[in-house]
C-alpha positions as CSV (number, residue, x, y, z in Angstrom):
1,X,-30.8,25.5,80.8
2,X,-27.0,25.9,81.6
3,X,-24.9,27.3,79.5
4,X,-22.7,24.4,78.1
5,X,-19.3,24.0,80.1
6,X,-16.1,21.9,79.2
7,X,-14.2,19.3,81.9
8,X,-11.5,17.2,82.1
9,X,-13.3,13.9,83.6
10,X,-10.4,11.6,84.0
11,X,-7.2,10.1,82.0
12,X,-7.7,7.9,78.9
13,X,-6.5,5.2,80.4
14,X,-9.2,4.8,83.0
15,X,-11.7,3.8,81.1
16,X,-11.1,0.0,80.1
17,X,-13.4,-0.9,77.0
18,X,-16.7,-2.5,78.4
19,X,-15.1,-2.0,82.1
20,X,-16.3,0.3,85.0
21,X,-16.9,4.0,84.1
22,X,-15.9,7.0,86.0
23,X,-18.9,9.2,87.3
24,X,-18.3,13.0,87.4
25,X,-20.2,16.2,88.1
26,X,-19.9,19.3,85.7
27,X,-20.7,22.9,88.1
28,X,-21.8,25.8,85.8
29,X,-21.9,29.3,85.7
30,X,-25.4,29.6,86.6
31,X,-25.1,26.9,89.7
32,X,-26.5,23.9,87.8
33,X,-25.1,20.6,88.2
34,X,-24.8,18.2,85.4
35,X,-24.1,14.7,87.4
36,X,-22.7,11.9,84.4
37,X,-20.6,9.3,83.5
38,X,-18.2,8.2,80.8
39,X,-18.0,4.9,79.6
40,X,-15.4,2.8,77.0
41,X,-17.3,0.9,74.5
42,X,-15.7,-0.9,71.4
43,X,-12.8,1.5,71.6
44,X,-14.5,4.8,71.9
45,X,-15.7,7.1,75.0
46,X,-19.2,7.7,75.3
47,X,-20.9,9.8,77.9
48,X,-24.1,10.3,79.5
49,X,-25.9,12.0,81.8
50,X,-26.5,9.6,85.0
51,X,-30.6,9.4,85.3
52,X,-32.5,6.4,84.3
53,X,-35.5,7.4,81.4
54,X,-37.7,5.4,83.5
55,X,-37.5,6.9,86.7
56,X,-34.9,9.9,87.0
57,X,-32.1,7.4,89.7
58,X,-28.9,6.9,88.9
59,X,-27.8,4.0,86.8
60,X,-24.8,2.5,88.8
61,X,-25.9,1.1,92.1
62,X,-22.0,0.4,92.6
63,X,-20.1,3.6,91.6
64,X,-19.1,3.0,87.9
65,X,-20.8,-0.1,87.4
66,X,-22.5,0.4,84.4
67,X,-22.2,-2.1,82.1
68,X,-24.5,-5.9,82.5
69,X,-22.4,-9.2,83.0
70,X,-21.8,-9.5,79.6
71,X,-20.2,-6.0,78.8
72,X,-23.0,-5.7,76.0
73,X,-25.3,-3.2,77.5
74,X,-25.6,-0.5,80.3
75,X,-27.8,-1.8,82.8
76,X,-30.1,0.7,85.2
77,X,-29.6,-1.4,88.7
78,X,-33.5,0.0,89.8
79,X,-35.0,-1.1,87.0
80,X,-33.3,-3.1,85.0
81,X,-33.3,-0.9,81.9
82,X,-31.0,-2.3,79.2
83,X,-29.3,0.9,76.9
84,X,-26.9,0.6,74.1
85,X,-23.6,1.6,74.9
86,X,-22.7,3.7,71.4
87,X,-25.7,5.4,71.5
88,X,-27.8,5.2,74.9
89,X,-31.1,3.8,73.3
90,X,-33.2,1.9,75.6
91,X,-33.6,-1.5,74.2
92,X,-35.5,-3.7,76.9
93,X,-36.8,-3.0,80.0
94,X,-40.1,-0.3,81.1
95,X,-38.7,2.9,78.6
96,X,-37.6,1.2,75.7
97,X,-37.0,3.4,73.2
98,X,-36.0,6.4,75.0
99,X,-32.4,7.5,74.8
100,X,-30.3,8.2,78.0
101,X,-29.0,12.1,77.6
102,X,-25.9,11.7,75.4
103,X,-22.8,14.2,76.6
104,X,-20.3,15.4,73.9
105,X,-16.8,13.5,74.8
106,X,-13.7,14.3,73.5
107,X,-10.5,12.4,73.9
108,X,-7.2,14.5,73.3
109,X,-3.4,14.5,74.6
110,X,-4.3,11.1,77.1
111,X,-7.5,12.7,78.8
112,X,-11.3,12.8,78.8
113,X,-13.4,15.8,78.4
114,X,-17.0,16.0,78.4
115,X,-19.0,19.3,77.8
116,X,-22.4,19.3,79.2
């Protein structure tokens, strides 16, 4: 595994609570990628990394579309996987109960960071 690596993913502002998330890719040391995305949910950034439990596909078939129609959930667009925002538990769909891989975000002096 990579050692973990800190980035700025994007200004505080970008992130609208329950709106579109911003998808980023973290490059470390050892040539990994971490591919993510950071979300705004009931007034507090959550990230994760951006691969399905079901089957490893992105979430967003629409870059940054992550949340359903109601802005309750994060929605897989394959599979129709429903995850809580706060904490990435699948609650409905063909992995409940697995968790999407939760990223450490920080927000600090108006930006985003997420270490992965």
């Amino acid at each position: 595994m990579a050692a973990a690596a800190t980035e700025l993913i994007c200004d505080s502002g970008a992130l609208e609570d329950g709106g579109v998330g911003v998808r980023f890719v973290i490059d470390h040391a050892s040539g990994e990628k971490t591919k993510g995305f950071a979300i705004r949910y009931q007034g507090r950034v959550h990230a994760f990394q951006n691969a399905c439990r079901h089957v490893p596909v992105e979430l967003d078939l629409i870059d940054g579309h992550f949340f359903d129609a109601n802005r309750e959930f994060l929605v897989c667009s394959m599979h129709g996987a429903l995850y809580a925002p706060d904490t990435g538990l699948c609650v409905a769909g063909p992995c409940k109960g697995a968790s999407l891989v939760h990223l450490a975000a920080e927000e600090r002096d108006g930006q985003v960071y997420v270490t992965a």
